[in-house]
C-alpha positions as CSV (number, residue, x, y, z in Angstrom):
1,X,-40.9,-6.9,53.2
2,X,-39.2,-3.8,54.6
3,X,-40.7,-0.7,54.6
4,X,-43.8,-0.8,56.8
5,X,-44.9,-1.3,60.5
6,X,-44.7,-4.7,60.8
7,X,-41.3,-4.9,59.4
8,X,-39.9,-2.3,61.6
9,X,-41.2,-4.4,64.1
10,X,-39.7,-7.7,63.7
11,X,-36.4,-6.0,62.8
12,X,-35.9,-4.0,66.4
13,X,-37.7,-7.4,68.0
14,X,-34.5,-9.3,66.1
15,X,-32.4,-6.5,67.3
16,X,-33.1,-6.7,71.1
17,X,-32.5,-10.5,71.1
18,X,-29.2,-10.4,69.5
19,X,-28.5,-8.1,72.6
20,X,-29.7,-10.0,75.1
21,X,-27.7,-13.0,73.3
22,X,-24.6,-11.0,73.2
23,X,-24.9,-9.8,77.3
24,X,-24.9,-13.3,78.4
25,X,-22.6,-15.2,76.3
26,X,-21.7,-19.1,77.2
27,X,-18.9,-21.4,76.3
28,X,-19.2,-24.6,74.4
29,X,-21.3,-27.3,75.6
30,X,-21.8,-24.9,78.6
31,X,-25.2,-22.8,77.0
32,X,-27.2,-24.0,79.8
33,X,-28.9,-20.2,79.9
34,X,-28.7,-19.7,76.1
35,X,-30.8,-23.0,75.7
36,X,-33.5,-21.8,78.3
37,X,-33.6,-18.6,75.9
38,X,-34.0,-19.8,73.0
39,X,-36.7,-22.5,74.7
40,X,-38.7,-19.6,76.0
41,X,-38.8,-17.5,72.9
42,X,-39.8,-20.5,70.8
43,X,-42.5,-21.5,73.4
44,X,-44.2,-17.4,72.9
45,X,-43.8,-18.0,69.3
46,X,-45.8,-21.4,69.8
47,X,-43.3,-23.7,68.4
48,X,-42.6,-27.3,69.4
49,X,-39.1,-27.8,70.5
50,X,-36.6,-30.4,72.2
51,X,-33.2,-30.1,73.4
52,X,-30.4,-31.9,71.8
53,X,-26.7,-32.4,72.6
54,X,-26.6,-31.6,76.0
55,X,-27.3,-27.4,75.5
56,X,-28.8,-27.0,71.6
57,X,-32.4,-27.2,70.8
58,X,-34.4,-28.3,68.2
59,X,-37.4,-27.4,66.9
60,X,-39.9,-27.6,63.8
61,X,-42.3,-25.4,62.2
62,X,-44.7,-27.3,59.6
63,X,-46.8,-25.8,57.2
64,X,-50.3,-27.0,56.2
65,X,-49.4,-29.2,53.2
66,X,-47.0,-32.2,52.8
67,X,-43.5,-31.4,51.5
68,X,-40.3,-31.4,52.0
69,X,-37.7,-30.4,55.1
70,X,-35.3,-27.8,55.5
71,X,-33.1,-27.3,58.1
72,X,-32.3,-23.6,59.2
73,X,-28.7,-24.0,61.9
74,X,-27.3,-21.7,63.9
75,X,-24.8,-21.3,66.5
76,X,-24.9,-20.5,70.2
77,X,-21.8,-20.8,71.6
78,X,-19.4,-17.6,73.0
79,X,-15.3,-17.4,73.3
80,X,-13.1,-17.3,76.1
81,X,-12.3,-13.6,75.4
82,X,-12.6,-10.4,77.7
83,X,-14.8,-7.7,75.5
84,X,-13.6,-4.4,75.9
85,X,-15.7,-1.4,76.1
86,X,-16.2,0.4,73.0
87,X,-18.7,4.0,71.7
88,X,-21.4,1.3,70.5
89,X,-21.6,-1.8,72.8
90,X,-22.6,0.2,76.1
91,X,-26.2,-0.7,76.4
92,X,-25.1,-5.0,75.4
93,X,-21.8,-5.5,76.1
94,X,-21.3,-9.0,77.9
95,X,-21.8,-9.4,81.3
96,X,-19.7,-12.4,81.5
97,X,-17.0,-12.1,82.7
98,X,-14.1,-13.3,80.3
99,X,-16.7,-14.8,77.7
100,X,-17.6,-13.0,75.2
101,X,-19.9,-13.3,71.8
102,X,-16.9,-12.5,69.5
103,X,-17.9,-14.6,66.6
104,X,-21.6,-13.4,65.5
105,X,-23.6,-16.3,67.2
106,X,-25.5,-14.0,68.9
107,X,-26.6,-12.7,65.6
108,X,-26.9,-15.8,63.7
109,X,-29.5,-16.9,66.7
110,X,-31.6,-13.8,66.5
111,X,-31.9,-14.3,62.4
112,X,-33.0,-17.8,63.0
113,X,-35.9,-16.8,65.4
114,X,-36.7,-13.8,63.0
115,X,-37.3,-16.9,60.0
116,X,-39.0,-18.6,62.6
117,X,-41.0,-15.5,63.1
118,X,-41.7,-15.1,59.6
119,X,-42.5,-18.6,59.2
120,X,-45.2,-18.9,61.8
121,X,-46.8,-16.0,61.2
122,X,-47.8,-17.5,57.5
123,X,-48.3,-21.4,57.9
124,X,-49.4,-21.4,54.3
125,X,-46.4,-23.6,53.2
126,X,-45.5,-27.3,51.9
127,X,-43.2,-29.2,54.7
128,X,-41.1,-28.6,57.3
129,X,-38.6,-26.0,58.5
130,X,-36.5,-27.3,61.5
131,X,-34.8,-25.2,63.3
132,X,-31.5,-26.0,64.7
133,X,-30.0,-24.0,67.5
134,X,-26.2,-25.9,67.7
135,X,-23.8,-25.8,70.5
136,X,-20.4,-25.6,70.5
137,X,-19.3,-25.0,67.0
138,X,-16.1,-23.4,68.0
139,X,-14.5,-26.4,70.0
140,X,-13.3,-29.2,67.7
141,X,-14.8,-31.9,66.8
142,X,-17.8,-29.3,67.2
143,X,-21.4,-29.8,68.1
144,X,-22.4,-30.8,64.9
145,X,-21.6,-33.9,65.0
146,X,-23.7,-34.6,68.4
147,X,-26.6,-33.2,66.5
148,X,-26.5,-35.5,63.6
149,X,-25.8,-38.7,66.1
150,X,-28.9,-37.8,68.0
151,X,-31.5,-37.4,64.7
152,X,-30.9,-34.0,64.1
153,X,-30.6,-34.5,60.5
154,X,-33.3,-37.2,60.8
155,X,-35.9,-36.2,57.8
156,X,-34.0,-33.1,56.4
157,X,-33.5,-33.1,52.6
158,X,-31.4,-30.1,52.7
159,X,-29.7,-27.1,55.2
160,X,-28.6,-23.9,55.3
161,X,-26.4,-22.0,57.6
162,X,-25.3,-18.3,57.6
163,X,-22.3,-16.1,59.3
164,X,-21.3,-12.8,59.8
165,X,-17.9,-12.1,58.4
166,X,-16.3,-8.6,58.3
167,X,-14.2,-9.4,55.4
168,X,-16.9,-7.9,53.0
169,X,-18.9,-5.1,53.4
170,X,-22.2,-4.4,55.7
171,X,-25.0,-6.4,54.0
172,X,-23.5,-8.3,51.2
173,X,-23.5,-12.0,50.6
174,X,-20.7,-14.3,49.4
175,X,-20.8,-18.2,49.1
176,X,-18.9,-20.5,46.2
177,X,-19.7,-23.7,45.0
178,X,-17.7,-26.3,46.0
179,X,-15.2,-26.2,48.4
180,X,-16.0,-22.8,50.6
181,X,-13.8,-23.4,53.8
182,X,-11.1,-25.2,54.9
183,X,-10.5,-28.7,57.5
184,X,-9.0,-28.0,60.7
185,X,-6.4,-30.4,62.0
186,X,-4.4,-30.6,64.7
187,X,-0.8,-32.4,65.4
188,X,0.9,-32.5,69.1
189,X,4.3,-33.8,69.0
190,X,6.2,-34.8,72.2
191,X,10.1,-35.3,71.4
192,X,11.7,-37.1,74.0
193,X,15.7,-36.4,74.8
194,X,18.5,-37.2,77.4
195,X,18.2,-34.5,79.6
196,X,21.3,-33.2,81.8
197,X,23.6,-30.2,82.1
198,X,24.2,-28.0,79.7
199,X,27.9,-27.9,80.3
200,X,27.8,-31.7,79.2
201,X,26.0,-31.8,75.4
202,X,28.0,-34.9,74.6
203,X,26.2,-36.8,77.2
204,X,22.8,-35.4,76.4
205,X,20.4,-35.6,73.6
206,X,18.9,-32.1,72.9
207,X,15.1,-32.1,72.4
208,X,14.9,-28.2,71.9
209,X,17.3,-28.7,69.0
210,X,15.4,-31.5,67.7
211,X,12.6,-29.4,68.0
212,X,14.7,-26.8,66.0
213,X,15.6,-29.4,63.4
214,X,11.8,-30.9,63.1
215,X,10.0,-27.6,62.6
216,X,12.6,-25.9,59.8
217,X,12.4,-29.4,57.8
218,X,8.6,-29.9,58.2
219,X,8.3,-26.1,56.6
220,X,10.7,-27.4,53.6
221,X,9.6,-30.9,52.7
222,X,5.7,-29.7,52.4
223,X,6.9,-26.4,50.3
224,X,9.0,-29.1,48.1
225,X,5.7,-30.9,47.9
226,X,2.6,-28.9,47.9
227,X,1.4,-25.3,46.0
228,X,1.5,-22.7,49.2
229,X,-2.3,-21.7,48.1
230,X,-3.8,-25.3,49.3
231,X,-2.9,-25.5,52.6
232,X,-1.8,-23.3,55.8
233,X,0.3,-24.4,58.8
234,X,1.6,-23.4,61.5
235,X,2.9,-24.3,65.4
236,X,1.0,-22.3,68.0
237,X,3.5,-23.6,71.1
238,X,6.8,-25.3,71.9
239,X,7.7,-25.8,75.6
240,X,10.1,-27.8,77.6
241,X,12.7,-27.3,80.3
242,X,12.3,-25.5,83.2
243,X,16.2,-24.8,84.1
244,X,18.5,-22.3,82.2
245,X,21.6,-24.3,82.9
246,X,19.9,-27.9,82.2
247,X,19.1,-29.6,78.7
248,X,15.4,-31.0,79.1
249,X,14.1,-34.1,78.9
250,X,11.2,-33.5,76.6
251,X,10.2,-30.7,74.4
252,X,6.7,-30.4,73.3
253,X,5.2,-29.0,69.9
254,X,1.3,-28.1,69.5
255,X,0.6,-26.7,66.2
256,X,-2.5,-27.0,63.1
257,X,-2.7,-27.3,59.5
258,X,-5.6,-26.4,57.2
259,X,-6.6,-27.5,53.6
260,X,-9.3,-28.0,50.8
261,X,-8.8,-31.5,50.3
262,X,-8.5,-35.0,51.9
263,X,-4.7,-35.6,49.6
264,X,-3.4,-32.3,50.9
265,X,-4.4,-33.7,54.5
266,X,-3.1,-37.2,53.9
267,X,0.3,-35.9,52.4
268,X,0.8,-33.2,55.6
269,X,0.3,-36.0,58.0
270,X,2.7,-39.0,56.3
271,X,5.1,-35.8,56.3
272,X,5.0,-34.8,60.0
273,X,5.7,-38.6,60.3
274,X,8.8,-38.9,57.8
275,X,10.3,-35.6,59.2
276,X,10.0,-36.8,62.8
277,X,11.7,-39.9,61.9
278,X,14.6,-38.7,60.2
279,X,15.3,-36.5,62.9
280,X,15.0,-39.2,65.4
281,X,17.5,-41.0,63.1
282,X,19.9,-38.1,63.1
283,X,20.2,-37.3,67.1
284,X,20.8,-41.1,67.5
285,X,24.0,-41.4,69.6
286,X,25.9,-44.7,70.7
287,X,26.0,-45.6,74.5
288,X,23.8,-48.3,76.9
289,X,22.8,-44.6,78.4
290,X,21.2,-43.8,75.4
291,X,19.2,-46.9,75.0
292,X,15.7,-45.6,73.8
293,X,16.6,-42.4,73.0
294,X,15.4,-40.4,71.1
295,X,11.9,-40.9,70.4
296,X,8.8,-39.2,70.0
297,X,5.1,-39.3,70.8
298,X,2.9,-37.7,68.0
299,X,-1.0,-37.3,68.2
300,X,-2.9,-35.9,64.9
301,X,-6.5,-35.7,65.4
302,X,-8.9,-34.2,62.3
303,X,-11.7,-31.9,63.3
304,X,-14.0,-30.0,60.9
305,X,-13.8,-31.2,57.7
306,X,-13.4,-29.5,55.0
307,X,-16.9,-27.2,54.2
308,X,-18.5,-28.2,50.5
309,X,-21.4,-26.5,48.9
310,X,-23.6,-28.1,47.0
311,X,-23.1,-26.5,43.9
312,X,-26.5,-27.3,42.5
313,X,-28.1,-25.9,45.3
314,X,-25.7,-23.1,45.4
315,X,-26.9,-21.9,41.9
316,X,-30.1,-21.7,42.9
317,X,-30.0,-19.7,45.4
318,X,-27.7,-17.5,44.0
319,X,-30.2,-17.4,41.1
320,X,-33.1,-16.3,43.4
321,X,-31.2,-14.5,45.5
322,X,-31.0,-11.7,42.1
323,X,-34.4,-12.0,41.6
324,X,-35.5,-11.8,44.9
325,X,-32.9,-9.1,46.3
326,X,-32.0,-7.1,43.0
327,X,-30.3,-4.3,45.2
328,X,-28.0,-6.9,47.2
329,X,-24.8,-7.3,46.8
330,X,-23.4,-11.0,46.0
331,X,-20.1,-12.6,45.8
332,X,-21.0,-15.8,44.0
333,X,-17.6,-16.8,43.6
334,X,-16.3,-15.5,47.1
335,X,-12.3,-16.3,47.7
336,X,-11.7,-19.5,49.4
337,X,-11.0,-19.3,53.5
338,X,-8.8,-21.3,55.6
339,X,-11.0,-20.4,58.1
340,X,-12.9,-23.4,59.3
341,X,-17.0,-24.6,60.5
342,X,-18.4,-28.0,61.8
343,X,-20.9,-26.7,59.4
344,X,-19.4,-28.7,56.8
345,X,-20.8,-31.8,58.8
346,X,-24.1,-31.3,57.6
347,X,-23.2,-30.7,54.4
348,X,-21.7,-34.4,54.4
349,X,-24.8,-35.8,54.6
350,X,-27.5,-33.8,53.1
351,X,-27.4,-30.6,50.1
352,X,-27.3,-27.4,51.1
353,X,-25.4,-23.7,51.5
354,X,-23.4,-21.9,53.9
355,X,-23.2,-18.2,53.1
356,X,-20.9,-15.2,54.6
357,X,-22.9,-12.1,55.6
358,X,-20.7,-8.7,55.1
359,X,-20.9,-6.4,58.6
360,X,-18.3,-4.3,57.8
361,X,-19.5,-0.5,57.9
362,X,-15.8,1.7,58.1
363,X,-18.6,4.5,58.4
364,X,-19.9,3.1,62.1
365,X,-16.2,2.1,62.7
366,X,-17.2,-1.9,62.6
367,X,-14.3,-3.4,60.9
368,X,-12.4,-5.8,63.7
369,X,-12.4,-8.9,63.0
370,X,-14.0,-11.8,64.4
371,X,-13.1,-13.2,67.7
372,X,-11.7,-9.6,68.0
373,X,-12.4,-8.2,71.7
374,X,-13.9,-5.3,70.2
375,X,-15.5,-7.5,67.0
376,X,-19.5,-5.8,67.1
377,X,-22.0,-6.3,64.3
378,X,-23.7,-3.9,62.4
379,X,-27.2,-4.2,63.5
380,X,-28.7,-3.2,60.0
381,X,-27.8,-6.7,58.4
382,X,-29.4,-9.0,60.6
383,X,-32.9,-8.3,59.0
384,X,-31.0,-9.2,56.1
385,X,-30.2,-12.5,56.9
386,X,-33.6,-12.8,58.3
387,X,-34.6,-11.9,55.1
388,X,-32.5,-14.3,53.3
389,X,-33.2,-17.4,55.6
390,X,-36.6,-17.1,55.2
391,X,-36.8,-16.5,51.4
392,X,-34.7,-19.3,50.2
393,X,-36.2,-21.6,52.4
394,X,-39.4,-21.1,51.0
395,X,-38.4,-21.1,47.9
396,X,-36.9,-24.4,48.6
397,X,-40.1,-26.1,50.1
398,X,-42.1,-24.7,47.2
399,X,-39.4,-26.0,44.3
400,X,-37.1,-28.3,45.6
401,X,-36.3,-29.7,42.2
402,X,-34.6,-26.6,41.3
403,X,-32.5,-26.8,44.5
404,X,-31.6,-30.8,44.5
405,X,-29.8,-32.9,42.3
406,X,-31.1,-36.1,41.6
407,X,-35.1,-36.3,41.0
408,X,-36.9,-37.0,44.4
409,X,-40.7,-37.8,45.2
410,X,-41.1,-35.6,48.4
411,X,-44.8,-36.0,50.8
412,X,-47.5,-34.3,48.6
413,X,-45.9,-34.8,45.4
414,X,-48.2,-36.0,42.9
415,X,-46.2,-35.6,39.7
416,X,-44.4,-39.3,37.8
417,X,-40.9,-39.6,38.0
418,X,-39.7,-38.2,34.6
């Protein structure tokens, strides 16, 4: 595909919306601009499209024969995050103020249009490709889910989703079967004390020391319990009182945990509940002044779960990945992240892949990382997702059987069931 005019073209057309992306970056839920992009593009590229979940769009490209669906996703929302100026982002950098695309959406959109591109320009194809444009994938519960409840998913027999990492190098793939990346989870604990003066402990119940006590035995009962490679967590704040010279009343504890598994999730959370008890139990003192104290007020909610590849479909495209892309780079058996994607919520319901896309270039001085304020991409790999959308997904509407597990009858297909 590379190599003549009308490749050079599409690459600096993918090229100058990823910087117009990347100037006007929005928060989640709040890519009321980004979704009249994207709406415009599609309409000069003369696809049919709909918004969905308040600020994504959705949109469909169908070829001339009967087949099956897949579903190309992207993300559009920015960070809260000041970019800085740096030697390479002078002609893009983001002209929000305080938002910033730190995370690759930007790029991740313009390789979805460049597909799309691809994909109209040659309607010679079985099925559907829909296109989804997702908001909000960095805010727990994410966007996802707003997508499926509203039909997103309505149709699709499988999806793919990409993102730029700078953990590998510029242009390179990685993806595993099976688990990829981790669940997200959150745990706010309020720990309520007898506050008073400090010069008076004994008529007081300390919540920053129970705070003290609670974190330290949380960190020992789950190393007691669990292997230190399935799971990360860790407490982001703690804050109570307002007086040097006075014990508070309450101290409060906001913190996360990450993990592969549903079991490592369910034993983290009875923990957090059995340490909090015991130390409720320990700061217990007699009195009618200390009626109802201590006590504590915890709230656990689960966000993204944990990412799964399907690893059928995962061997497949690894598999045409080598014979399409002999010169590439792949990572087929990429390490495990506890980094974390409401990606995963497709993958709950239908097959499919999410693959990491190296930008790190040491030789153009990309290597922050992302949600960095100086994170950039390098430019050179977005025709390689493009490249790499487009490719599988074709392959995929042509010869789903390789991609899918069980046997299916898809529109068009005339073959018995064997």
């Amino acid at each position: 595909m590379r190599g003549n005019s009308n490749a050079e073209a599409l690459e600096a057309w993918i090229i100058r919306l990823r910087r117009e992306f990347h100037q006007y970056p929005e928060l989640s839920f709040e890519e009321y601009e980004t979704q009249k992009r994207i709406l415009k593009t599609l309409g000069e590229l003369g696809i049919e499209a709909r918004k969905i979940a308040d600020t994504g769009v959705i949109a469909s490209i169908r070829g001339t024969l009967p087949g099956p669906c897949i579903a190309l996703r992207s993300d559009t929302d920015g960070l809260q995050v000041q970019e800085e100026l740096t030697e390479r982002n002078r002609d893009y950098i983001s002209r929000n103020n305080g938002v910033m695309h730190a995370c690759g959406h930007d790029g991740h959109m313009a390789m979805l249009f460049g597909a799309a591109r691809l994909f109209t320009e040659n309607r010679d194809f079985p099925g559907e490709v829909r296109l989804i444009f997702q908001p909000a994938e960095e805010i727990p519960p994410g966007g996802s889910k707003r997508v499926i409840a509203e039909g997103g998913l309505e149709g699709v027999d499988a999806v793919i989703g990409m993102h730029v990492f700078s953990n590998h190098e510029s242009g390179s793939v990685g993806f595993r079967p099976g688990p990829f990346m981790a669940s997200t989870n959150r745990f706010e604990v309020t720990l309520k004390g007898k506050g008073g003066h400090i010069s008076k402990p004994e008529s007081c119940i300390d919540p920053v020391r129970m705070a003290m006590d609670f974190i330290g035995s949380l960190y020992s009962a789950l190393e007691k319990q669990l292997d230190p490679s399935k799971y990360v967590i860790g407490v982001g704040r703690i804050q109570g009182g307002a007086q040097f010279n006075r014990i508070p009343d309450s101290v409060g504890i906001l913190g996360s945990y990450r993990t592969y598994d549903k079991e490592t999730t369910d034993i983290i959370d009875k923990t957090i509940t059995e340490c909090l008890d015991i130390i409720v139990e320990k700061y217990i003192k007699p009195g009618e002044e200390f009626l109802g104290f201590p006590d504590y007020d915890l709230d656990i909610l689960h966000g993204y779960p944990v990412l799964v590849n399907d690893p059928t479909f995962t061997d497949a495209v690894h598999l045409k990945l080598q014979e399409s892309f002999p010169e590439l780079t792949i990572y087929p058996e990429i390490e495990k992240t506890f980094a974390a994607e409401d990606f995963a919520s497709y993958l709950q319901m239908v097959s499919g892949i999410f693959i990491s896309l190296g930008t790190r270039n040491p030789e153009k001085r990309i290597i922050e990382i992302n949600h960095s304020c100086t994170f950039d991409i390098d430019e050179e790999i977005l025709i390689t997702g493009t490249e790499i959308f487009y490719t599988i997904s074709l392959d995929f509407l042509k010869n789903p059987e390789k991609y899918l597990n069980s046997q299916r009858n898809f529109p068009g297909d005339i073959s018995s069931p064997k």
